[in-house]
Structure formats: structure tokens, C-alpha cells
C-alpha positions, 0 to 999 in steps of 0.5 A: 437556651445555650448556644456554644458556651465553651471551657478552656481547661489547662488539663482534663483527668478522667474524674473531671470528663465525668462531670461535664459529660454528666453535665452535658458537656462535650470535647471540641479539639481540646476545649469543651463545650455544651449547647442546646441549639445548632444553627444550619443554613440560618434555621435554629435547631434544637440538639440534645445529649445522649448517653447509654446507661451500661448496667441496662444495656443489652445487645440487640438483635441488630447489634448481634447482626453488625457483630457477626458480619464484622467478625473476620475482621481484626481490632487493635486497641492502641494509644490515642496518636494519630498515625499517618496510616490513619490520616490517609484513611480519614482523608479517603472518608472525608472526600466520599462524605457528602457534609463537611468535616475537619480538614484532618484528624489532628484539626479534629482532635487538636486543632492548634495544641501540640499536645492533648488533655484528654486521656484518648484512645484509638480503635483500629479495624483491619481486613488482614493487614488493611486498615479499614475503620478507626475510631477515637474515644475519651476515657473517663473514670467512669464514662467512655465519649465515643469522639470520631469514627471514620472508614473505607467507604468501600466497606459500607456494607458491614455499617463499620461506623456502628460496629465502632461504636458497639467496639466502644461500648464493648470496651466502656464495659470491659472496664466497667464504666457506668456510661458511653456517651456518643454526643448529641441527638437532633429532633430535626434531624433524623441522620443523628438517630443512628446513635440511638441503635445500641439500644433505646431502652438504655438510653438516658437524653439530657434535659439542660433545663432541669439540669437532669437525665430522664429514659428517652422512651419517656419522652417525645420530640414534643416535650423535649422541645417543650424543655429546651424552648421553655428553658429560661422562662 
């Protein structure tokens, strides 16, 4: 098993973020790393990263759903700087969340570099002039990572935190990516299944072991575990 095997790269074109997401690897301020376990309250678990394959993507009946009730809202793509309109939303989001998160935005995406090598993009939704949900990806030459979603926890009620993520997959298609990857996935923790939603007959599940994507329908809690468990043996 790999725990938090972390790259320093003094730059990071798009052509290269495809490699190492398609190698299941993962951006952390501006470093990038990968890992098959996570380690909470002393107990190990096993994590496992997803990805959408977009030419199998299809929009389901509840992503139809989160999309029509979001429609009176506005979105604005924009360049990848963190505005203070942004940070003061963060901050509303991070004092309603009950799990821990980065002191700001800029901790988030940067932590002590002044500058990025990431070729990052913010997503805005607004309520007429109100901004109510951001969201931050990474492009690829191919690829899009879906990196930070935060809103207005007063608008729970229309999921923004999903409708970012299809607003990101919108976008991976519009500029005909191959694939949208939105981090890792748990068989301990069911909180992370939501970034199964999209679709799980699109969503491919990376095995470290074989160094190799398989369809997630064709596994199962116990054979990815199997894979992770048996890695090195």
C-alpha cells in the first residue's frame, strides 16, 4: 500500500496532469500526490480514485433534476484567482460544515506558494447579484480534476455542491475532455459516494495494484479491498 507518496513539480502543463491523474494521482495545494489509505481517529482506510469516462456519459434522471431546479440561477466561468468575494463565501461554508477544512481558499490552493502551476479555473453561481456557490477545477489537456466546491449552506435545498460538479462535467465536455476526475472514493465511507451521482455506468475506479482503470460496476467493496490489501504481496 501507498500512504501519501507526494511530487514537488516546479511546473505542471496540462499534458502532464493527465499523466498523473491517469496514474492515480492527486493535486494538494501545489504539490501532488497519491495514496490508497487515509488514516482517521487511528483506524486505516482504504481510498480509491474515480474518474468519469465522458464519451459513456449520459445525464441521469437525478442530474436532470439537480439542473432544472438550479436554472434560475446564473453561472460565470472566470479565471482561477481567489477573490474576496469568494473567501468570504468559503468562510460561511466552512463554520456550517461539521468536518474540518482549510483555514481559507488560498490555504486550500496554495498554501505557502505565491503562485500556481496549475492551470485552475473558478466556477461561480449567483442568485441575481448574490454569489452562492463556487467551485475550483484543474485543466488538463484532456482531462478536467473537479478540486474545491464550497456554497451558502442557506441553499442546501438545490445540492449546489452536486450542481458544481455536473457544471464541471458540462464544461470537461464542452471542451471535449475524455475525462472528469473528482478525487477518491471510500469503501468505509459512504459520505464520499456522492461523487458516484453522475453516473456509475461511467465511472471507471483506479486499481494501484494492477496500475490499471476497470468499470466500477464490475467491482465490489470486497474485491477492490481484495486489490489494495493484496498490493505488494
Amino acid at each position: 500500500m501507498t500512504y501519501y507518496q507526494i511530487h514537488y513539480p516546479a511546473a505542471m502543463p496540462p499534458p502532464l496532469l493527465d499523466e498523473y491523474l491517469a496514474r492515480g494521482w492527486y493535486r494538494m495545494q501545489q504539490t501532488i500526490f497519491t495514496t490508497d489509505i487515509i488514516i482517521k481517529q487511528e483506524t486505516i482506510l482504504p481510498v480509491f480514485w474515480l474518474r468519469l469516462s465522458l464519451k459513456k456519459y449520459r445525464e441521469n434522471k437525478t442530474s436532470r433534476k439537480i439542473i432544472e431546479v438550479n436554472r434560475p440561477f446564473n453561472i460565470r466561468l472566470c479565471p482561477g484567482d481567489i477573490t474576496d468575494e469568494a473567501e468570504a463565501l468559503y468562510q460561511v461554508y466552512k463554520a456550517a460544515m461539521d468536518f474540518d477544512l482549510s483555514d481559507s481558499i488560498r490555504d486550500y490552493l496554495l498554501g505557502e506558494a505565491l503562485e500556481s502551476i496549475y492551470a485552475t479555473k473558478r466556477i461561480e453561481i449567483r442568485d441575481g447579484k448574490k454569489l452562492i456557490a463556487c467551485g475550483f477545477y484543474d485543466e488538463g489537456a484532456n482531462s478536467l480534476a473537479g478540486i474545491l466546491n464550497f456554497y451558502d449552506p442557506s441553499y442546501n435545498k438545490f445540492t449546489p455542491g452536486k450542481y458544481l460538479m455536473l457544471v464541471k462535467i458540462a464544461r470537461a465536455l464542452e471542451e471535449k475532455k475524455t475525462y472528469y476526475y473528482p478525487g477518491y472514493i471510500s469503501t468505509a465511507i459512504p459520505k464520499f459516494d456522492y461523487k458516484l451521482f453522475p453516473g456509475k455506468e461511467a465511472s471507471e475506479v483506479y486499481l494501484s495494484a494492477e496500475g490499471t482503470w476497470v468499470p466500477w460496476l464490475s467491482t465490489t467493496r470486497e474485491s477492490l479491498e481484495q486489490s489494495l490489501f493484496s498490493k505488494g504481496k
